[in-house]
Backbone bond lengths (Angstrom), bond angles and torsions (degrees), N, CA, C in turn:
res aa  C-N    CA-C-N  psi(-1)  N-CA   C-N-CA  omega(-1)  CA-C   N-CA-C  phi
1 X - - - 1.453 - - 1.525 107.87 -
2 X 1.352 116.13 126.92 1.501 118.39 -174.99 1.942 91.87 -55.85
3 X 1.487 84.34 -170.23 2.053 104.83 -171.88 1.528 79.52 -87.08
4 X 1.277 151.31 -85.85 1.000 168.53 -83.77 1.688 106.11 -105.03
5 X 1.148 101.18 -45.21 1.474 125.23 177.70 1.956 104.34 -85.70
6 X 1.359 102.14 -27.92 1.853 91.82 179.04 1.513 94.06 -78.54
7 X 1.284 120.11 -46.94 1.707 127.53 -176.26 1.798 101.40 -42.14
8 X 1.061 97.57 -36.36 1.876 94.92 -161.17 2.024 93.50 -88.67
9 X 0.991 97.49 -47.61 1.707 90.12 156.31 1.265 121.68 -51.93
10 X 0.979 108.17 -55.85 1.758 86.14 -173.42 1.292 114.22 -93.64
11 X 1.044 138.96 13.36 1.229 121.17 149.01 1.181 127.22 -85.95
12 X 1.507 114.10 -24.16 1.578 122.67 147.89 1.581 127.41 -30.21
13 X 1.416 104.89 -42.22 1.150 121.19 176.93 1.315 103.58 -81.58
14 X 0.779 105.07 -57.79 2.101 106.97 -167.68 1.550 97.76 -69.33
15 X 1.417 141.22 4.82 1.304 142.20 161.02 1.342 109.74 -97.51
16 X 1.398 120.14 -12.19 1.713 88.17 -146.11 1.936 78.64 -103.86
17 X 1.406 100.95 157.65 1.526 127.06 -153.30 1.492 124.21 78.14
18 X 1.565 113.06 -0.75 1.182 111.22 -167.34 1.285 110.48 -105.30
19 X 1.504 134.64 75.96 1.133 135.37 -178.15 1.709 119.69 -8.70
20 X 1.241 116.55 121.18 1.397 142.85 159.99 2.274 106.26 -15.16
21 X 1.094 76.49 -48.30 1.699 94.28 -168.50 1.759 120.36 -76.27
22 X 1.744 91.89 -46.85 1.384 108.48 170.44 2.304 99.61 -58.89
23 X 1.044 117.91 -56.21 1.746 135.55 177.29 1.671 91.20 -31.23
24 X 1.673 100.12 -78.22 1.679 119.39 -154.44 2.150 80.76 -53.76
25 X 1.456 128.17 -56.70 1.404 107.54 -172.34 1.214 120.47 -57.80
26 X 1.382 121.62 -17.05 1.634 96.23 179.56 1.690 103.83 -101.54
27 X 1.145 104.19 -14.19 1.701 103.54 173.73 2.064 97.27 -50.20
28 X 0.965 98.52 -48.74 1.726 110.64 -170.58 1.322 92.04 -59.46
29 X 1.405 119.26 -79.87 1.555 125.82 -166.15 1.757 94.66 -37.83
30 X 1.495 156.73 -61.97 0.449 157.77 -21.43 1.905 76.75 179.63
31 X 1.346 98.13 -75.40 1.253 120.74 -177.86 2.116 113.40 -65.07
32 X 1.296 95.71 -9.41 1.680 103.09 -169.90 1.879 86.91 -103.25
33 X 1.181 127.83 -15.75 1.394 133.75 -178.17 1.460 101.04 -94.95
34 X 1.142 130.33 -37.26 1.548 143.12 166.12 1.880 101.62 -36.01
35 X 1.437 100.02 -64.97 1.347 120.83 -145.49 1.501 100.40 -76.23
36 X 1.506 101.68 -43.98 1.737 110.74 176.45 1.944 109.79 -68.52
37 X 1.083 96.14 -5.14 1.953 98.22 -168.68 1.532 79.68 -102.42
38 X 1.640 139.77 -50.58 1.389 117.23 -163.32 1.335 105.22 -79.06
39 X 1.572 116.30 -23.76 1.724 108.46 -170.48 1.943 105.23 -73.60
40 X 1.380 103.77 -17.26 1.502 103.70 -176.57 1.331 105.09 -67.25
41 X 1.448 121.08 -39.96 1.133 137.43 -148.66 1.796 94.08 -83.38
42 X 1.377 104.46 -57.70 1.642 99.12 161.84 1.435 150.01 -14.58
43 X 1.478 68.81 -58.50 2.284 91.00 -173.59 1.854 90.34 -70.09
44 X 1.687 120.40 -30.58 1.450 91.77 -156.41 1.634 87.06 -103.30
45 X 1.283 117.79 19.78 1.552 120.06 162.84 1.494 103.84 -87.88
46 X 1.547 118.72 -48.83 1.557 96.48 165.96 1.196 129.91 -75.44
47 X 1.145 109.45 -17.24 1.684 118.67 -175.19 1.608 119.72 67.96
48 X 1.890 80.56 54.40 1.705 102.97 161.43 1.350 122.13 -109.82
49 X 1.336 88.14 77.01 2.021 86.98 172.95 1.258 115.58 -30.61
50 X 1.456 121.98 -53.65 1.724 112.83 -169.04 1.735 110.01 -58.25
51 X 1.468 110.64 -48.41 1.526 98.28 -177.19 1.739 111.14 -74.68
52 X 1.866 121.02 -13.36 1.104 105.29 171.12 2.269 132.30 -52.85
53 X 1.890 79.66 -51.84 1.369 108.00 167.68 1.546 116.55 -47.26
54 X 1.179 113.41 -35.56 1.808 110.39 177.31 1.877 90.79 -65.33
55 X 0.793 128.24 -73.60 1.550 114.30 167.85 1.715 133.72 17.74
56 X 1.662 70.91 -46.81 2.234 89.40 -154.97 1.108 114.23 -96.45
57 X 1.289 127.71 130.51 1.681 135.42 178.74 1.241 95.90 -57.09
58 X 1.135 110.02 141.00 2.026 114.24 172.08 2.000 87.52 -63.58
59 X 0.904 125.11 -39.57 1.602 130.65 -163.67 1.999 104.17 -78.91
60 X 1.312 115.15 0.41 1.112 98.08 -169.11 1.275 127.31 -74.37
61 X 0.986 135.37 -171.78 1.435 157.19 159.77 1.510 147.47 -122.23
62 X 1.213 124.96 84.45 1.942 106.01 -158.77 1.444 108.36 -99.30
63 X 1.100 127.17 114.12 1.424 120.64 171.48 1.253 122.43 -92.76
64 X 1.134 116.19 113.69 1.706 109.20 -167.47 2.254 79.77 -142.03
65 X 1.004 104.06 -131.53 1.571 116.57 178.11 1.637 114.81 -17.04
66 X 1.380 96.80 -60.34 1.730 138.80 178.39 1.317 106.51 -148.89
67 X 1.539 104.45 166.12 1.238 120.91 165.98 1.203 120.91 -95.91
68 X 1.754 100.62 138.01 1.417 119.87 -172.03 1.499 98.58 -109.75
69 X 1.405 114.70 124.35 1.783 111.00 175.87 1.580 96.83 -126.18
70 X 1.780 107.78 128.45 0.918 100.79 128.02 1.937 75.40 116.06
71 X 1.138 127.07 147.09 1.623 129.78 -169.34 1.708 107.82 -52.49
72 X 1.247 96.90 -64.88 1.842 103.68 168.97 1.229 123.60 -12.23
73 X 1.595 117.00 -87.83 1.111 155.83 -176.38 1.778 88.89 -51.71
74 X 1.479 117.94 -83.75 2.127 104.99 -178.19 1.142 91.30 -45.20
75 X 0.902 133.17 -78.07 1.949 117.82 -164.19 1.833 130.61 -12.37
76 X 1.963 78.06 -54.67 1.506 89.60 176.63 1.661 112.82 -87.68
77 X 1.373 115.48 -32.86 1.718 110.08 154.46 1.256 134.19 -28.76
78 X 1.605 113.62 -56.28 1.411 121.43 156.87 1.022 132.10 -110.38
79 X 1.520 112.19 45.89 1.317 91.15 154.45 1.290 144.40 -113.55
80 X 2.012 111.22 40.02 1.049 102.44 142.82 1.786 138.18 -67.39
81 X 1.363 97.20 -36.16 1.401 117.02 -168.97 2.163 92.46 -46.57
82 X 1.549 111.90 -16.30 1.406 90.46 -165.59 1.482 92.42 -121.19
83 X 1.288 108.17 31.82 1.523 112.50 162.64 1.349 108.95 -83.67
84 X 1.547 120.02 144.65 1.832 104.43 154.27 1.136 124.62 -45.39
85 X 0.750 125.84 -67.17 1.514 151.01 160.03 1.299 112.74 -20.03
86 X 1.658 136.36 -34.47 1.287 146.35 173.95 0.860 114.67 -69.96
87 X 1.725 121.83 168.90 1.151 151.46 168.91 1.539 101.96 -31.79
88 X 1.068 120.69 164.52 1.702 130.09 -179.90 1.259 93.10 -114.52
89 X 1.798 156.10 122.02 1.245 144.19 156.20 1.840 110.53 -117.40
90 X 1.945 94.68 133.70 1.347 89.80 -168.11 2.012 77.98 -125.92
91 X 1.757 130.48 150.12 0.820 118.53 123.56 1.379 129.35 -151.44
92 X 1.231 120.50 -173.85 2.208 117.75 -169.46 1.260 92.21 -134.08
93 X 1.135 108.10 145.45 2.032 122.62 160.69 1.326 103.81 -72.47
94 X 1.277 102.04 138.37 1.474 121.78 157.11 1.473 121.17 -95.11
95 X 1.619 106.59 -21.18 1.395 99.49 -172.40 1.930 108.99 -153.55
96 X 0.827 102.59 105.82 2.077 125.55 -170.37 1.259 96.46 -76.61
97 X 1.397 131.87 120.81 1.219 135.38 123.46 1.198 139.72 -104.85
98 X 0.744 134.41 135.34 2.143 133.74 -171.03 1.617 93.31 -132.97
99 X 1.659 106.20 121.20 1.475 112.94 155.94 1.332 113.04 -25.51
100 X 1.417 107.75 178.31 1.377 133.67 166.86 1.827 117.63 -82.57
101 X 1.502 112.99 -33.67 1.025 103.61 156.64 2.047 137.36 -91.13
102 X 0.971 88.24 12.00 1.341 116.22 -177.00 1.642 119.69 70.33
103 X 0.936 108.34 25.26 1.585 100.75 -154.55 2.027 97.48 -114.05
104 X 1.312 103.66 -3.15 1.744 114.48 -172.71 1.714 109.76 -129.49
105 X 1.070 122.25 142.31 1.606 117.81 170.08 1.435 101.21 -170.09
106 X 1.469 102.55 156.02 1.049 147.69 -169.80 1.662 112.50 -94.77
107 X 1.087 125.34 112.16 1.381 126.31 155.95 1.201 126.44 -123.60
108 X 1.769 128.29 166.60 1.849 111.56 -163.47 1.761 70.77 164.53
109 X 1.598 84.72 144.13 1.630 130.34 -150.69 1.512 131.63 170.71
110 X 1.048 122.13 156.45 1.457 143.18 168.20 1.601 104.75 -59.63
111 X 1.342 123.35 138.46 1.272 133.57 145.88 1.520 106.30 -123.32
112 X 1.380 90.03 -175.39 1.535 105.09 -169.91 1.564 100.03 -156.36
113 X 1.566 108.48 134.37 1.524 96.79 178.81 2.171 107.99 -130.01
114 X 1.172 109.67 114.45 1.455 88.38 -162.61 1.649 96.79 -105.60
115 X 1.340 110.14 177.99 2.025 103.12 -173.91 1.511 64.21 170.56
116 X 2.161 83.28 152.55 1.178 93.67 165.12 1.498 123.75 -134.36
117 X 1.295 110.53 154.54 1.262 122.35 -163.73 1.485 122.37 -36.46
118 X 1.585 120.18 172.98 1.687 117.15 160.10 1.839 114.75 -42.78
119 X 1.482 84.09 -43.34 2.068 93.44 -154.08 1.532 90.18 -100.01
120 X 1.395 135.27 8.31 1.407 133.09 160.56 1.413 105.73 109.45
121 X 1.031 129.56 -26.61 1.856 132.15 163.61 1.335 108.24 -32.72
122 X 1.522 95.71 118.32 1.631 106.83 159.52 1.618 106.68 -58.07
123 X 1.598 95.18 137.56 1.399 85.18 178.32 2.022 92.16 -134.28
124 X 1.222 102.87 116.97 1.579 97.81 176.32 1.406 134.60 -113.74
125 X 1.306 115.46 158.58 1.792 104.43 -151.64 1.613 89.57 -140.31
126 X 1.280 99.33 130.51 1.937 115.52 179.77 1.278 102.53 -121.29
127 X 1.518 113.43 143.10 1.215 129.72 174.89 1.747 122.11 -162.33
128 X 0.924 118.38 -140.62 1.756 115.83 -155.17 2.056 93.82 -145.03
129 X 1.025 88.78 132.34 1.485 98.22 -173.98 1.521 102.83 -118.68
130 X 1.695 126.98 144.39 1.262 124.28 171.13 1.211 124.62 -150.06
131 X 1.651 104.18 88.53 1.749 105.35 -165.54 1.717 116.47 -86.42
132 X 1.182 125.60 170.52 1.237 137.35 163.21 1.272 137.01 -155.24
133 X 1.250 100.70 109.40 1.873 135.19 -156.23 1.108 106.39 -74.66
134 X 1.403 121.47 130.18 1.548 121.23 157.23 1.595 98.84 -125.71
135 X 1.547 98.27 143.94 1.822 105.63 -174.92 1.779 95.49 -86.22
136 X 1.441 104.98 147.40 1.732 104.62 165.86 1.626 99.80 -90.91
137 X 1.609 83.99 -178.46 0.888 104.34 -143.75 2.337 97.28 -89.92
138 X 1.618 80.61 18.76 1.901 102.13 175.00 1.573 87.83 -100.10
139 X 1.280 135.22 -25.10 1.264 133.92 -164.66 1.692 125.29 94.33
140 X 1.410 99.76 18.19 1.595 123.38 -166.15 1.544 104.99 -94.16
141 X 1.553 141.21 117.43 0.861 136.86 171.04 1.282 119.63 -58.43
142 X 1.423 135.60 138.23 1.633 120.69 172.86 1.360 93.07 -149.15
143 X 1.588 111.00 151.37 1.333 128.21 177.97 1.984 107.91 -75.92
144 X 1.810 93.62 127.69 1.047 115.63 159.12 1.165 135.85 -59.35
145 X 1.425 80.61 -64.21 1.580 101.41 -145.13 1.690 83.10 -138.74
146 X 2.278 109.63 129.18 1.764 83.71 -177.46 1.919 74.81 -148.57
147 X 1.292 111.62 173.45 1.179 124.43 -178.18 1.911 117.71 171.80
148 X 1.444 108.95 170.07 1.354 90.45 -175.13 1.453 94.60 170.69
149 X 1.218 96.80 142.00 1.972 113.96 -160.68 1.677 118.42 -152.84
150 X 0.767 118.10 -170.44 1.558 112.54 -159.00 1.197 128.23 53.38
151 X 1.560 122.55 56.90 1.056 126.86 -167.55 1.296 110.40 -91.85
152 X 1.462 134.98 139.98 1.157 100.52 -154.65 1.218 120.77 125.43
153 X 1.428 121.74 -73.44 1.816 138.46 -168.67 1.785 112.47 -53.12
154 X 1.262 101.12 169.07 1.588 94.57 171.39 1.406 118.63 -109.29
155 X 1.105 135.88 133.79 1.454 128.45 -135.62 1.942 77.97 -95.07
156 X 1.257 111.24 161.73 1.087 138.59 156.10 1.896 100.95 -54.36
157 X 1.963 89.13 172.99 1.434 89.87 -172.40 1.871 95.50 -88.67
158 X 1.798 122.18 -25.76 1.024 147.58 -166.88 1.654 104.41 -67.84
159 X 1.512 101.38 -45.17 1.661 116.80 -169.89 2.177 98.79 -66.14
160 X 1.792 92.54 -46.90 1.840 85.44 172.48 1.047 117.36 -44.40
161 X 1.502 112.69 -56.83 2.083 117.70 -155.43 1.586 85.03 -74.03
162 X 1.068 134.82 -51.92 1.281 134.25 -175.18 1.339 102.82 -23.62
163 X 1.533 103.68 -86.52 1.943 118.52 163.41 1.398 137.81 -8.36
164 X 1.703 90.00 -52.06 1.386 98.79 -178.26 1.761 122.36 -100.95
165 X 1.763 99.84 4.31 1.562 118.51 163.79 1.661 107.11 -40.17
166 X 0.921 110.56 150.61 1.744 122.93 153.26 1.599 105.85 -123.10
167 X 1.566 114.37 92.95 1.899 98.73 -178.14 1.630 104.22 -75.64
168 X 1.373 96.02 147.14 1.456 96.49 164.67 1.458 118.14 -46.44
169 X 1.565 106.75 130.40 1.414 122.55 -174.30 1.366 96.35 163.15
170 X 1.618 86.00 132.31 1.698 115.83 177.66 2.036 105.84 -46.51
């Protein structure tokens, strides 16, 4: 059996009992985790802390260097990235997950971090981002749980266009 044809099997299988409706909701949920991962990504493209922070679980956690818990503490983590003077950070999901009850998901993607040098050289840095969303209880997704490593790597040719996507979202 080709790859292509086992893929379309088994998801046949791994669909079937699973109502049409329950599918089309997490395709959505799916797409509302999309929108909250590019609008995060936004605020620290303009370098608006206040609309970044609407983002952040009062409960979160970012592990990147150290851990930052709790709005304060990310605030003061990044806030070079919302200096002029800072790093430039842009990134997109490559890959959406939302539980089964909808209320948890998974996102993971390419970033990109550019700044420039002493002597003025762009100097740019790619890596792997890995957030995790919980919706409140307004129905607003906000990052849990966030982190991100491989700084450093060479992005794919897929991970660029990825980057430089705009998905539909308000």
């Amino acid at each position: 059996m080709r790859l292509s044809n086992l893929r379309l099997a088994l998801g046949a299988f791994l669909c079937a009992g699973v109502p049409a409706t329950a599918l089309a909701d997490n395709v959505s949920l799916q797409q509302e985790v999309i929108c909250a991962e590019t609008g995060f990504s936004r605020a620290a493209e303009n370098r608006d802390l206040e609309r970044f922070l609407e983002f952040v679980d009062p409960d979160a956690r970012f592990a990147n260097a150290a851990v930052s818990r709790g709005i304060d503490e990310i605030a003061a983590s990044w806030a070079a990235v919302f200096d002029q003077e800072g790093p430039a950070m842009r990134w997109r999901p490559a890959v959406t997950e939302v539980s089964a009850d909808g209320r948890l998901a998974l996102s993971r993607g390419p970033y990109r971090s550019v700044r420039m040098g002493t002597d003025g050289e762009r100097i740019e840095s790619w890596g792997h981002f890995i957030s995790t969303w919980r919706k409140n209880a307004e129905g607003k997704w906000l990052v849990l749980f966030d982190s991100g490593g491989d700084n450093g790597m060479t992005p794919t040719e897929a991970e660029v266009t990825l980057l430089e996507s705009e998905p539909d979202c308000p």
